[in-house]
N, C-alpha and C positions, 0 to 999 in steps of 0.2 A: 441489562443490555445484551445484545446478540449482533451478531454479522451475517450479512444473510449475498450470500455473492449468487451475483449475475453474472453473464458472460462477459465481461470488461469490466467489473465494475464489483467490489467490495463496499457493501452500505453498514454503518453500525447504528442497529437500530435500537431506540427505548421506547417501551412501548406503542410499537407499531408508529411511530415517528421516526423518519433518518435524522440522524445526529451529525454525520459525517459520511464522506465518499472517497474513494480511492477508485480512479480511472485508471485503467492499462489498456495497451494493446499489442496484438501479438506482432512482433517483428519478422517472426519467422518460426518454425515446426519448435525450437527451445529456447527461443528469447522472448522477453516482452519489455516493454517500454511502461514505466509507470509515467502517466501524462497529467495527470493532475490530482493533488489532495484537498479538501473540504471539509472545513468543520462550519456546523453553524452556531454562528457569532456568540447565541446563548450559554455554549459549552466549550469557546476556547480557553485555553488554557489549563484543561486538565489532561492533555496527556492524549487525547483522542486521537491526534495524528497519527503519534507513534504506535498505537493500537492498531490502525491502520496497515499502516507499514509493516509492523508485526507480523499480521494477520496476511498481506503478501507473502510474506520472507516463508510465512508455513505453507500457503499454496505453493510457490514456486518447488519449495524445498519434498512437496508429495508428489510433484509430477515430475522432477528432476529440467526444470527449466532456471533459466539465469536473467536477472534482472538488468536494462538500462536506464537509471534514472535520468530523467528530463524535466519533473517540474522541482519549482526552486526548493521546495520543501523537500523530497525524499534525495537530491542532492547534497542539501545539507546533514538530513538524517546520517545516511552512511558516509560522510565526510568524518561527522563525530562519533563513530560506533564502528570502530574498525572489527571487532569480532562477527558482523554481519558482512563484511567485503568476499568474504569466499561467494556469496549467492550473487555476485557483477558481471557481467557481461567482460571479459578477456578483454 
């Protein structure tokens, strides 16, 4: 598996199939909004979301930008993972 990011948009790909998606957008020059998470149905529940998420928390964390979550998923995520809340939007 690999992540292969477009501009809004985090895909985790297995071979050359998306598995899953992680939508964002920018709110402004150091904020973004994560808008929506996606797995497909065939690979829920291993974890893929959170790889997802992850895989934000490193982009935000190389360009020095700060996250607002918005869809129900990545709300939740950093609800239960408080050691990721330093990368939130103030």
């Amino acid at each position: 598996m690999e992540f292969k990011k477009e501009r809004n948009k985090i895909l985790l790909m297995n071979e050359n199939i998306s598995i899953g998606e992680i939508d964002f957008s920018y709110l402004d020059e150091k904020n973004i909004s994560i808008d929506h998470t996606y797995v497909n149905s065939n690979y829920r529940g291993q974890g893929i979301a959170s790889k997802l998420i992850l895989e934000v928390i490193k982009f935000v964390k190389e360009n020095s930008l700060r996250i607002k979550p918005t869809c129900s998923y990545a709300v939740s995520f950093f609800q239960k993972h408080n050691e990721y809340k330093i990368f939130l939007m103030d």
